[in-house]
N, C-alpha and C positions, 0 to 999 in steps of 0.2 A: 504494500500500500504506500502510495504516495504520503511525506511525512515531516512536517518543518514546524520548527520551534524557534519563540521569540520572549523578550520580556517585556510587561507591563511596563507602560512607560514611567504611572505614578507610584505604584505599591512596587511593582518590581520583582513579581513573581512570573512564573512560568507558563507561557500560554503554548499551547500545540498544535496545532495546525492539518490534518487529516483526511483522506480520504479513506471513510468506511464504508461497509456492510452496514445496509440498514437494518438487519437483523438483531446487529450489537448495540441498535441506540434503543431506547426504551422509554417510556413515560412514566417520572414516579409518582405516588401518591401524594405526595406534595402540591404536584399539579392543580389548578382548577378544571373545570367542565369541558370539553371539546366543543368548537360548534361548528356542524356539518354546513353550515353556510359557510364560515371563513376559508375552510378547507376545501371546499370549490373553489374558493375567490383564488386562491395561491396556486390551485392545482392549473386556473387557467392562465395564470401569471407566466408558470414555470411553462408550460407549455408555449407561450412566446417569446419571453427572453431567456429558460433556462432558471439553472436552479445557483445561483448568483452570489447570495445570505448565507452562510454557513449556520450550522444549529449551533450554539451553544449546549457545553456538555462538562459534566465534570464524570471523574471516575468512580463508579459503584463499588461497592463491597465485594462483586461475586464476576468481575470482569464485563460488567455491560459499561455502558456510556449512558448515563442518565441525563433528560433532556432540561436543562433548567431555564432555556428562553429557545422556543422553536417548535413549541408541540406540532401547531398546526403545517408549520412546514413540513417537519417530519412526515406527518397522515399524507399533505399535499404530494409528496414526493411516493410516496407508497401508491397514492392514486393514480397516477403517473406511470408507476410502473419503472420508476427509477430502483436500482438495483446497488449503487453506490452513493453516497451523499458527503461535502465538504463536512466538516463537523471543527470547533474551535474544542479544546480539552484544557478546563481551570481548574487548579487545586481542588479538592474538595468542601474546602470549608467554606467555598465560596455560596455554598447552598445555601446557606442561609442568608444570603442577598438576594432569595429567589423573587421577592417581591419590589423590588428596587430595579432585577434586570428585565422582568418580565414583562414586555412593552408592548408585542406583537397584538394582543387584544387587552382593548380597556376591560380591566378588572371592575365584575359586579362589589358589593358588600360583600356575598357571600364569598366569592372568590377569596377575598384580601382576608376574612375569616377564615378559610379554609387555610391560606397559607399559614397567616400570622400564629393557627395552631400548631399546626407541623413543624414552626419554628421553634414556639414555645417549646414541643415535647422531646425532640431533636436534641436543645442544649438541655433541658433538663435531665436526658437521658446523658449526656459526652460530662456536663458536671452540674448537680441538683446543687450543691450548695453558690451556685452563682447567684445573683442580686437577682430579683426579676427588673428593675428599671434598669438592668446594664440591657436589655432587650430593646430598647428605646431607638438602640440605630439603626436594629432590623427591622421594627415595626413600628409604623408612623403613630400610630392611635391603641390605648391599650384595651380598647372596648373591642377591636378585631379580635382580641385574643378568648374573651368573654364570651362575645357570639361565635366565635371556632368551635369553643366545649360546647355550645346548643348543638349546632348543626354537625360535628364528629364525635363528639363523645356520648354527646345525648340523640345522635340521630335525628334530629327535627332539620329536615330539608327545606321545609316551604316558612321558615321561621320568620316574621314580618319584622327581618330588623330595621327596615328604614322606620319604622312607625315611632324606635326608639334611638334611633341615631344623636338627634339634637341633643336631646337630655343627654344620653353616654357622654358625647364629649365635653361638658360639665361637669362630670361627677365620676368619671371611670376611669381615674388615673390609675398608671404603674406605681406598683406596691414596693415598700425596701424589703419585702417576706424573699427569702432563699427561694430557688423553684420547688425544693418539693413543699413548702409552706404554700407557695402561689397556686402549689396547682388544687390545694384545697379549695383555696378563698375562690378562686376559679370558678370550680361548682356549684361554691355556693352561690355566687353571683349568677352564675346560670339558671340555678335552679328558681332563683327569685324572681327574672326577667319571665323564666317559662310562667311563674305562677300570673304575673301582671300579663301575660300575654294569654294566657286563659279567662282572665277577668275583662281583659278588652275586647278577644272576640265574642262573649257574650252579649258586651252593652252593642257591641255592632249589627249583630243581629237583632236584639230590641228593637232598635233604631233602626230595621228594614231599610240600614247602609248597604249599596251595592260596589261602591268604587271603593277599593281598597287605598287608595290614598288619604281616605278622611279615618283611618284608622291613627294616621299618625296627628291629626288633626284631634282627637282626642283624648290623644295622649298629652300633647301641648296644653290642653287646655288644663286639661287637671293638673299638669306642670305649675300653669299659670294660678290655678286655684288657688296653691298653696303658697307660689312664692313671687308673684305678680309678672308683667307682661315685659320687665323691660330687664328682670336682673340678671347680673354678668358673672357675679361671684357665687357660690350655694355654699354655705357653710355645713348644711347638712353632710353626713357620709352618703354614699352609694345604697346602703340599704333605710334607712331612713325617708331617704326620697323618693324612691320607689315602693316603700310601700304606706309612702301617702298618697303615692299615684295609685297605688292599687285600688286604695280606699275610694280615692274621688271618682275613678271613672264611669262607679255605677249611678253617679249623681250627673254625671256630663251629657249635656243635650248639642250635636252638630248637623247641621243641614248638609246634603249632600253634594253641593254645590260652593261649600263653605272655601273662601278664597284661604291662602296661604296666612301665617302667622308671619308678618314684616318685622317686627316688632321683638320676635324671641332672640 
């Protein structure tokens, strides 16, 4: 196989340069969701100019090439009927920038939650007594990690995190607890949002709400209930505010048509 190596011009580590077997590249679980539309979009790319992008890849545990920016090129290339692929080869620790390099398609919520879990459980698993705020440079928002345990740990797929977005990033900072302390606190924060997020969909149904956007409408408002329309700072902890949110929501009245909170 065709085979060059270079360094990083700012960190100054070892990049490699390859032609592989697309056999050997793979998709880890880290990854988010494929979507069979983008993977047309590139398949008919490469079919006019050629497969161009090399996939970014670091090396596996067990001799694959795991793909950490390139999924859909990858599949693109498979559909194609390409049988060899450029492939870039980075340390391995670089995986946990999987969310920083991943550009190819904008990341939903869940997406950035699915990563930002697998980042969490990764260093938790290499060293549990790390800070969890030393996590701060792999993951933007510490509420991704929160809603990761919903939607992987706890299974809940269709989880409506945006309904709780606003509020998270007020109140759902990174803990100084070691990881195997965080990945308590973790749960338990999970388990609280699930309980508020079964109190919500009830009142939404009350309210013979059909558009699922006025679900996070709300939840804003019982925000606002408690701590008025315009506040920046919330002294409250993370559980405290939510379950005053839990409290109000079965008091909250929203029209279905109800414009956006400018104001929060």
């Amino acid at each position: 196989m065709e085979r060059f190596s270079f360094r990083e011009p700012l960190k100054g580590y070892e990049i490699k340069l390859e032609i592989v077997n697309v056999e050997k590249v793979r998709i880890p679980e880290i990854q988010r969701e494929i979507s069979d539309r983008l993977i047309k979009q590139l398949a008919e790319s490469i079919n006019r100019i050629g497969f161009v992008e090399p996939i970014i890849t670091v090396e596996g545990p067990d001799g694959y090439l795991e793909v950490i920016n390139g999924q859909h090129r990858l599949e693109a290339a498979k559909l194609v009927g390409l049988r060899q692929i450029p492939v870039l080869i980075l340390p391995r620790e670089i995986m946990k920038h999987i969310i920083s390099l991943n550009i190819e398609k904008a990341p939903t919520l869940r997406d950035k939650a699915h990563q930002a879990y697998s980042v969490f459980m990764m260093s938790l698993e290499e060293n549990p007594n790390m800070r969890e705020d030393e996590l701060m440079s792999l993951v933007d928002f510490a509420y991704y990690i929160t809603i990761g345990f919903i939607v992987d740990r706890f299974n809940i797929g269709r989880f409506p995190g945006y309904a709780f977005e606003k509020v998270l990033m007020k109140v759902d900072d990174f803990t100084s607890y070691t990881l195997k302390d965080a990945e308590k606190e973790r749960e338990r924060r999970a388990r609280l949002l699930m309980e508020v997020r079964d109190v919500l969909e009830e009142r939404y149904k009350e309210l013979g709400l059909k558009n699922a956007l006025t679900k996070e409408s709300l939840v804003l408002k019982a925000f606002q209930e408690n701590y008025g329309k315009w506040v920046r700072n919330v002294t409250d902890d993370f559980y405290t505010v939510f379950e005053k949110i839990k409290m109000t929501i079965p008091k909250i009245f929203v029209e279905e048509r109800e414009e956006d909170f400018q104001g929060f």
